[in-house]
C-alpha distance (Angstrom), angle and dihedral (degrees) to the residues before:
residue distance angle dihedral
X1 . . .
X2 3.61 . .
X3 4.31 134.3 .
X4 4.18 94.1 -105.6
X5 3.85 78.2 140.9
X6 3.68 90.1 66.5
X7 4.26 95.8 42.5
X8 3.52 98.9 80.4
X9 4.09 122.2 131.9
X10 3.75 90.1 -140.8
X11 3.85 114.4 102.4
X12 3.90 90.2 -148.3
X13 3.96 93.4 56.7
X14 3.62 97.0 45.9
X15 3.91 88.5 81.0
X16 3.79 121.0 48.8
X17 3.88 148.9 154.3
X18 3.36 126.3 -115.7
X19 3.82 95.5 -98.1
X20 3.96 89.3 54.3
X21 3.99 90.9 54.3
X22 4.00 90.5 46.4
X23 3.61 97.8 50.7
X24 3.86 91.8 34.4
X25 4.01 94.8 53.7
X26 4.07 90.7 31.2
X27 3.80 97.6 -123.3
X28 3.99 127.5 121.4
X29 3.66 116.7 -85.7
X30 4.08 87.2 -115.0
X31 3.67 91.1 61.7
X32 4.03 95.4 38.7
X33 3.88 78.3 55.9
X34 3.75 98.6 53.5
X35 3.76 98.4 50.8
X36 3.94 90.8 38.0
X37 4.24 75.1 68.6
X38 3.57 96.4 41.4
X39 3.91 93.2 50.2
X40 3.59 88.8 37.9
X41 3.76 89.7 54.2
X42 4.24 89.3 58.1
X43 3.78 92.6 41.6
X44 3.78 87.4 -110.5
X45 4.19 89.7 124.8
X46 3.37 123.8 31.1
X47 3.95 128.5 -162.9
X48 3.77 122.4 -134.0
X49 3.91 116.6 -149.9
X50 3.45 95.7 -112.1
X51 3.66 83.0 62.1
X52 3.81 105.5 -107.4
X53 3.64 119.9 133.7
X54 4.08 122.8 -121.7
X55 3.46 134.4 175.8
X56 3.70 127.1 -104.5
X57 3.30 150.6 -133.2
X58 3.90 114.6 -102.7
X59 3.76 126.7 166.8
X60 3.27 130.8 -153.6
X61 3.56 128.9 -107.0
Protein backbone atom coordinates (compact mmCIF):
# COMPACT_ATOMS: atom_id res chain seq x y z
CA UNK A 1 0.00 0.00 0.00
CA UNK A 2 1.51 3.20 -0.68
CA UNK A 3 0.94 7.19 0.84
CA UNK A 4 -1.04 8.54 -2.58
CA UNK A 5 -3.04 10.28 0.22
CA UNK A 6 -0.09 12.31 1.07
CA UNK A 7 1.02 13.16 -2.96
CA UNK A 8 -1.25 15.77 -3.61
CA UNK A 9 -0.08 19.30 -5.32
CA UNK A 10 -2.38 21.18 -3.04
CA UNK A 11 -0.63 22.91 -0.09
CA UNK A 12 -3.81 22.38 2.12
CA UNK A 13 -3.80 18.45 1.60
CA UNK A 14 -0.28 17.93 2.19
CA UNK A 15 -1.01 18.05 6.03
CA UNK A 16 -3.80 16.00 7.54
CA UNK A 17 -5.30 14.19 10.63
CA UNK A 18 -5.84 10.88 10.93
CA UNK A 19 -9.55 11.04 10.04
CA UNK A 20 -8.62 12.93 6.68
CA UNK A 21 -6.10 10.01 5.67
CA UNK A 22 -8.85 7.26 6.61
CA UNK A 23 -11.59 8.64 4.71
CA UNK A 24 -9.21 9.88 1.93
CA UNK A 25 -7.50 6.29 1.34
CA UNK A 26 -10.97 4.42 2.35
CA UNK A 27 -9.59 2.28 5.17
CA UNK A 28 -10.76 2.24 8.99
CA UNK A 29 -9.23 4.73 11.20
CA UNK A 30 -7.53 1.60 13.21
CA UNK A 31 -5.69 0.58 10.20
CA UNK A 32 -4.85 4.32 8.97
CA UNK A 33 -3.37 4.32 12.56
CA UNK A 34 -1.18 1.29 12.27
CA UNK A 35 0.62 2.22 9.10
CA UNK A 36 0.75 6.00 10.21
CA UNK A 37 3.34 3.98 12.88
CA UNK A 38 4.86 1.85 10.45
CA UNK A 39 5.65 4.83 8.03
CA UNK A 40 6.42 6.85 10.89
CA UNK A 41 8.87 4.25 12.05
CA UNK A 42 10.96 4.67 8.38
CA UNK A 43 10.61 8.44 8.41
CA UNK A 44 8.23 8.08 5.50
CA UNK A 45 5.32 10.18 7.64
CA UNK A 46 6.02 12.60 9.89
CA UNK A 47 3.67 14.10 12.68
CA UNK A 48 3.37 17.81 13.28
CA UNK A 49 2.58 18.94 16.94
CA UNK A 50 -0.59 20.11 16.26
CA UNK A 51 -1.20 16.63 15.35
CA UNK A 52 -1.45 16.59 11.54
CA UNK A 53 0.35 14.07 9.63
CA UNK A 54 3.12 15.00 6.78
CA UNK A 55 5.26 13.15 4.79
CA UNK A 56 8.91 12.75 5.21
CA UNK A 57 11.97 12.73 3.96
CA UNK A 58 13.46 9.17 3.38
CA UNK A 59 16.54 8.32 1.39
CA UNK A 60 17.37 5.58 -0.18
CA UNK A 61 19.82 3.15 0.71
Amino acid sequence: MTAYWLEDDDADLRAQTLAELAQRSSIPRSRALRLARSLMEVGALERLDDGRFVAGEVSAG
